[in-house]
Structure formats: C-alpha cells, structure tokens
DRENPA-3360 file (N, C-alpha, C; in nm, 2 decimals, always signed):
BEGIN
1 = XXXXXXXX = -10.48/+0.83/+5.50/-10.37/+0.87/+5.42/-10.26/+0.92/+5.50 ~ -10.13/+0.85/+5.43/-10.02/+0.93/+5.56/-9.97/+1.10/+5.56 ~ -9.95/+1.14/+5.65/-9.92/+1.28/+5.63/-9.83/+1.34/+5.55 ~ -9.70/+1.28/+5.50/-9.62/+1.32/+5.42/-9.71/+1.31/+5.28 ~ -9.77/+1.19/+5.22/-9.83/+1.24/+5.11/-9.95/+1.31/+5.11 ~ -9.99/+1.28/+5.22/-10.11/+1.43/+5.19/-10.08/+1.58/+5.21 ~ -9.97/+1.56/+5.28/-9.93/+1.74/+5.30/-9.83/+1.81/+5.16 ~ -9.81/+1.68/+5.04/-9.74/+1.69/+4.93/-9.81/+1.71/+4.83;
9 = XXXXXXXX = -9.96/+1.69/+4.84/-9.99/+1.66/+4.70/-9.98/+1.80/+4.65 ~ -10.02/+1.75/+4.51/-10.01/+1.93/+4.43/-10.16/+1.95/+4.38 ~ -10.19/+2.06/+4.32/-10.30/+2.09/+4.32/-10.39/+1.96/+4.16 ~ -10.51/+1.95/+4.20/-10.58/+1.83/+4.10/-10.50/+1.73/+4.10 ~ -10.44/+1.70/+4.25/-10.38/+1.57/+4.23/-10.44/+1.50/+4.36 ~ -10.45/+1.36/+4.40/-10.56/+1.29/+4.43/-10.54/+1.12/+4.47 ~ -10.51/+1.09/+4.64/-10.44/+0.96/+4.63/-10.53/+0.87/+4.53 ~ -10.48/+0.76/+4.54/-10.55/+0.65/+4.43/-10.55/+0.54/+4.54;
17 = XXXXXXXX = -10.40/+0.51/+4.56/-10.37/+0.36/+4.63/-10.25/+0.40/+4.71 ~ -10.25/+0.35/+4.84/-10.19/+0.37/+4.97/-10.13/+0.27/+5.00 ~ -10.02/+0.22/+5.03/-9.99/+0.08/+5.15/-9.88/+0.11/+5.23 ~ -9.83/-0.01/+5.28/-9.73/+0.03/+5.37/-9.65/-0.13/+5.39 ~ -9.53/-0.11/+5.47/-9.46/-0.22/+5.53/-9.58/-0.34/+5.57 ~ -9.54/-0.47/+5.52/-9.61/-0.56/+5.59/-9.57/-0.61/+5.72 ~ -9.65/-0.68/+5.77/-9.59/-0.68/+5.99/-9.48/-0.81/+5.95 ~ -9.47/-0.87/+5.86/-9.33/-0.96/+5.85/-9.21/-0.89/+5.86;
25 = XXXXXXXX = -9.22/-0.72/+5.84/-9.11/-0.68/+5.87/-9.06/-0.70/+6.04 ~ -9.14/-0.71/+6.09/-9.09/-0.73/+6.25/-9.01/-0.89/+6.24 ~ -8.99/-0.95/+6.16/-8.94/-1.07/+6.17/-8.81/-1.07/+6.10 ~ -8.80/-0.96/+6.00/-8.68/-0.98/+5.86/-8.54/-0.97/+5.97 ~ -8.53/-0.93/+6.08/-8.44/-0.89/+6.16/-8.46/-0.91/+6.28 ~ -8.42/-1.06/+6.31/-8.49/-1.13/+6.44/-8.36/-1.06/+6.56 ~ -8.28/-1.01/+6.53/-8.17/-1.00/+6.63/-8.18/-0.86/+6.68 ~ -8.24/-0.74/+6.58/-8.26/-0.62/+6.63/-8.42/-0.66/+6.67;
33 = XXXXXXXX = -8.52/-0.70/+6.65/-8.66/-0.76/+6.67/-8.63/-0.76/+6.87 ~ -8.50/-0.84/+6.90/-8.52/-0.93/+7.01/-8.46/-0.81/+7.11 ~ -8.39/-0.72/+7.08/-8.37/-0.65/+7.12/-8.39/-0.47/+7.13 ~ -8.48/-0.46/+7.07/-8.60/-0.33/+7.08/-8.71/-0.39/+7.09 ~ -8.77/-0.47/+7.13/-8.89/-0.54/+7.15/-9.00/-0.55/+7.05 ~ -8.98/-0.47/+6.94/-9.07/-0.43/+6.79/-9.06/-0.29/+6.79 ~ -9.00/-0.22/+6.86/-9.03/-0.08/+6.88/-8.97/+0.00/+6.69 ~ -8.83/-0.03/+6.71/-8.75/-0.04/+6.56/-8.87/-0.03/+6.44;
41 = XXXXXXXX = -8.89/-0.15/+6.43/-9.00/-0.22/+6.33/-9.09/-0.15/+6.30 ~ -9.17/-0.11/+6.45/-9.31/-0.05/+6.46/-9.30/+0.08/+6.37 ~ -9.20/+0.15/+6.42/-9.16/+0.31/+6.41/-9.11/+0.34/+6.24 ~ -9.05/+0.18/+6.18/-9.02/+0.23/+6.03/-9.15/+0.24/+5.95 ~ -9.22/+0.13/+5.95/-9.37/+0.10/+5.92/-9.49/+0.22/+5.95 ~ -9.43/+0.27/+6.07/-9.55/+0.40/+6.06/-9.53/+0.49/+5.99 ~ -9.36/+0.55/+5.96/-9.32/+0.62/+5.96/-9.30/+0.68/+5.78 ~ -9.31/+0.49/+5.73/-9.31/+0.45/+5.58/-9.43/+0.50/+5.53;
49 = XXXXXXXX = -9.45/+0.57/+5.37/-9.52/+0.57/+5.30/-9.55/+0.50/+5.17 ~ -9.64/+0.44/+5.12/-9.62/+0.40/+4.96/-9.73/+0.44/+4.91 ~ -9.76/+0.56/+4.78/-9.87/+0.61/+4.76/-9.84/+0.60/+4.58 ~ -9.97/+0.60/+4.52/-10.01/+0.61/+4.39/-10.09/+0.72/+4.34 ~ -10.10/+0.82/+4.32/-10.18/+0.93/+4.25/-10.20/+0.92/+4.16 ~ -10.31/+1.00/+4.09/-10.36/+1.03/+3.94/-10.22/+1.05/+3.87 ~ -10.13/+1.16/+3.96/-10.00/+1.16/+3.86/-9.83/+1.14/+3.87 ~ -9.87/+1.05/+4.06/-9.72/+1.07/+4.05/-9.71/+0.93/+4.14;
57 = XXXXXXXX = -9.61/+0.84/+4.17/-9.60/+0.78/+4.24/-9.48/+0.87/+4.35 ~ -9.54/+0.83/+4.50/-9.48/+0.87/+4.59/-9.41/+0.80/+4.73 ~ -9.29/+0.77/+4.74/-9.28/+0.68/+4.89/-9.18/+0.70/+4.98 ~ -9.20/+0.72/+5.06/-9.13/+0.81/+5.16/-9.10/+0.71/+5.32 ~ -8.96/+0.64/+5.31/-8.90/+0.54/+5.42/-8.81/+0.67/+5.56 ~ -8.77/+0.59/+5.62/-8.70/+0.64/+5.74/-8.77/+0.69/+5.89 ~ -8.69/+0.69/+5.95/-8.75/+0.75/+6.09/-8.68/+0.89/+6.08 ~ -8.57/+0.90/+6.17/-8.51/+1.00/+6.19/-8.49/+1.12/+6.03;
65 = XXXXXXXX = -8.42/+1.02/+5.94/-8.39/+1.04/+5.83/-8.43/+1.01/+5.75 ~ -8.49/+1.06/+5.65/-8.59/+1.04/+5.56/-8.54/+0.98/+5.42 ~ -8.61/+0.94/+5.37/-8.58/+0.91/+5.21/-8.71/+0.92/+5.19 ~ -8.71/+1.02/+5.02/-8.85/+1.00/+4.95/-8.79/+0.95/+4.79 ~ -8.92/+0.92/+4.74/-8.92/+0.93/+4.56/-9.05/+0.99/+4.54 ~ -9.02/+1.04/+4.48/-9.15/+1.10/+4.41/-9.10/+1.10/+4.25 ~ -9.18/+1.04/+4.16/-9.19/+1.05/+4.01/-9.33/+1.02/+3.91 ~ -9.30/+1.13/+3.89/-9.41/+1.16/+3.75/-9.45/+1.01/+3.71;
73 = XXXXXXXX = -9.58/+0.98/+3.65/-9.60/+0.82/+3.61/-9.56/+0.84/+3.49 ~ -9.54/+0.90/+3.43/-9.51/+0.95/+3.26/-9.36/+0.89/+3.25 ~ -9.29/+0.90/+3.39/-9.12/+0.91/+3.40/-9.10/+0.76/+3.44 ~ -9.24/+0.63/+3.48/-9.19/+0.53/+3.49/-9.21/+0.44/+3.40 ~ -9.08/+0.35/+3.38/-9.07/+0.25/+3.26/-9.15/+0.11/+3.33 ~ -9.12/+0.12/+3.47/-9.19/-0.02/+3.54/-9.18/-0.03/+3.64 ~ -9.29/-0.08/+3.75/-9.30/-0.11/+3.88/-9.30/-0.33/+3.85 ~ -9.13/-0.35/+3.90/-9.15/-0.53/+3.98/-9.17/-0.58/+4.05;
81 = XXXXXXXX = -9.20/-0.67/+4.04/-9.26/-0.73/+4.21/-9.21/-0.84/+4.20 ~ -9.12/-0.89/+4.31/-9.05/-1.00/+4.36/-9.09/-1.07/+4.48 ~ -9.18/-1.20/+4.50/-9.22/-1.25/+4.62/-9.18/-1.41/+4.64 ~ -9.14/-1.45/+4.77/-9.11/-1.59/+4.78/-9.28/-1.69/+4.80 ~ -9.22/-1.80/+4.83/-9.38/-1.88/+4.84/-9.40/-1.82/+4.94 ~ -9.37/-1.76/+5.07/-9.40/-1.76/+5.20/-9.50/-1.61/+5.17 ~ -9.43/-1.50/+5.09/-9.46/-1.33/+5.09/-9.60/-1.39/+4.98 ~ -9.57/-1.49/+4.90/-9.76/-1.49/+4.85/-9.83/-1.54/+4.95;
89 = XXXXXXXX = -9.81/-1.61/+5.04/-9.92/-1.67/+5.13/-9.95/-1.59/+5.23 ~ -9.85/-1.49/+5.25/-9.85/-1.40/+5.33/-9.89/-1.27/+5.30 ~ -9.86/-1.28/+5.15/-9.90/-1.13/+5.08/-9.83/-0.99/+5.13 ~ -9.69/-1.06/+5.08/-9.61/-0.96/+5.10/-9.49/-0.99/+5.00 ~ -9.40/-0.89/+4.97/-9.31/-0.89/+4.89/-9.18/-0.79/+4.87 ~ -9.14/-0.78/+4.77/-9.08/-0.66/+4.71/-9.11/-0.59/+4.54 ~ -9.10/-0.46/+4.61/-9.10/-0.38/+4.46/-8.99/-0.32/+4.40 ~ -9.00/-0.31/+4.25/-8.84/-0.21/+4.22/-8.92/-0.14/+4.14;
97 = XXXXXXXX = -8.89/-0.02/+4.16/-8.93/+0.10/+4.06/-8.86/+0.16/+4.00 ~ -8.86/+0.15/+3.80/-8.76/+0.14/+3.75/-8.85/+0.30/+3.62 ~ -8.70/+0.39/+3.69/-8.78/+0.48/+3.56/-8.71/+0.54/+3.50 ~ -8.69/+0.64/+3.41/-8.64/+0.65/+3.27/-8.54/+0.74/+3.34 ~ -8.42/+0.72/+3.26/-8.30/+0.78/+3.26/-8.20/+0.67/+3.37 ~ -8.24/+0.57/+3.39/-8.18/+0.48/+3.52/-8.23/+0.49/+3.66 ~ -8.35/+0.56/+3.67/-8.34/+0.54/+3.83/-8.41/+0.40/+3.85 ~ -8.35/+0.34/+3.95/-8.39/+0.21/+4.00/-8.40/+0.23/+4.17;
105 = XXXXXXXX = -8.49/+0.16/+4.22/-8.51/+0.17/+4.32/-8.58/+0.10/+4.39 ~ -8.53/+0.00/+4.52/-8.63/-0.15/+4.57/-8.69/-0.12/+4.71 ~ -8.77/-0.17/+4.71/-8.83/-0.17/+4.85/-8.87/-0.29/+4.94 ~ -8.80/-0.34/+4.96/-8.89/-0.48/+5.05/-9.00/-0.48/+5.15 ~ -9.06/-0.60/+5.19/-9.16/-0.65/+5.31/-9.23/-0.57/+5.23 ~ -9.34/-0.49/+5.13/-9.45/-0.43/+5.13/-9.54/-0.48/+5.07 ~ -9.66/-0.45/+5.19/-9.80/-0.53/+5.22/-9.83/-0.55/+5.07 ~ -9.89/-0.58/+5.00/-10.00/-0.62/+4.89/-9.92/-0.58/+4.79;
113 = XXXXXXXX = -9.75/-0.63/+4.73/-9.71/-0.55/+4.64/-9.77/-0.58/+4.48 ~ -9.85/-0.69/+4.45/-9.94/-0.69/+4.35/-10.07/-0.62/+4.30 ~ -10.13/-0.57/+4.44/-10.19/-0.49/+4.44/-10.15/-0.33/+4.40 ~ -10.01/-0.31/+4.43/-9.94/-0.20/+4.39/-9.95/-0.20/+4.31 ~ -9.85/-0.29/+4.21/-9.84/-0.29/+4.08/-9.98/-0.29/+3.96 ~ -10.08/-0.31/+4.05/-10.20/-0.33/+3.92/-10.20/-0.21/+3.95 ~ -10.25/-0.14/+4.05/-10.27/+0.01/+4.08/-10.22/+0.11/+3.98 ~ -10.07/+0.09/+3.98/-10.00/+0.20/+3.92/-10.05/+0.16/+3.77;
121 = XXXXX = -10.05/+0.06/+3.74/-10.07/+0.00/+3.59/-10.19/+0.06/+3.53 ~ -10.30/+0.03/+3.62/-10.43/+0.10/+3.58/-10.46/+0.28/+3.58 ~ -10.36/+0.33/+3.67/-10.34/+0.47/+3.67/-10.24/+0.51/+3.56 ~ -10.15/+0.45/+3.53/-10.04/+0.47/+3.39/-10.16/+0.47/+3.25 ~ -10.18/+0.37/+3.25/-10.24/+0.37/+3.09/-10.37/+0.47/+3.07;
% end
C-alpha cells in the first residue's frame, strides 16, 4: 500500500484496490524519456497513487508537488475508462472521475484501468 494512502485513511476505513502508472508511461514522452534516462518517469510512477476504499476513492500524482482527490463514493456519478488497441493489449489506459457538483478529473497511462473501474463499481453499490 502506498504511504500517502495509508497514512490517510480514517478510522473503519480499509484499502480495497490499489494501482498505479503503467511502465508505458516511460514511453508517452520519448524526448524527456531520452534525456533523464527513465529517472522522470520512474519517480512520477512511484510517487503516484490510485486507491479504492470501503468509502472513498483516493489518488494522489506529483513528485515535488503534489496533487490529491480524495471523494466520498457517495459523491461519485462515474469512473471512465478510455483505452486504444495498443493500452488493451497492453492493459493500460485512461480514467476520468466524474462526481457530483462538476468535478471532473483524468488520469492517463494507469495500469489495469478496467480493473479500477469494476472495483469502484463493486465497492459503490
């Protein structure tokens, strides 16, 4: 489990489903790739979180600078999933997490995003 969501949860709350950047992110940007040697790539990917709980979805990008979401599952209208032929063979994709009152919000390259989306689906209902 990564440290930001385990040092967040709240009390009787409990991961479910974990993932993170798929390693095609080392490819989305062959021109910074070629020149940080993977180091860039490596350091967002570790650094990224994507977590599902009994009650909240949580995901937390950046190195230096952080970005999180955290929302109540009650507060989401829908998790999408957007993949090319290549991200299914590859098993990888994008998500948008869309929840009430307008927030929208996408994430690319992440590992198993079908797998996400059943996750949260089976934890929602």
């Amino acid at each position: 489990m990564g440290n930001y969501i385990n040092n967040n949860l709240i009390k009787d709350e409990y991961l479910i489903y974990e993932t993170n950047y798929h390693w095609i992110l080392y490819f989305n940007n062959i021109f910074l790739t070629l020149f940080t040697t993977g180091i860039y790539p490596f350091l967002v990917s570790k650094y990224s979180e994507f977590g599902i709980t009994n009650k909240r979805l949580i995901i937390k990008t950046g190195i230096l600078s952080g970005r999180t979401l955290e929302l109540n599952l009650s507060k989401i209208e829908s998790v999408n999933v957007n993949q090319s032929l290549l991200g299914r063979i590859l098993g990888y994709g994008s998500i948008g997490v869309i929840g009430t009152g307008g927030t929208k919000e996408y994430f690319v390259s992440i590992k198993n995003p079908l797998e996400f989306r059943r996750k949260f689906q089976e934890v929602s209902n």
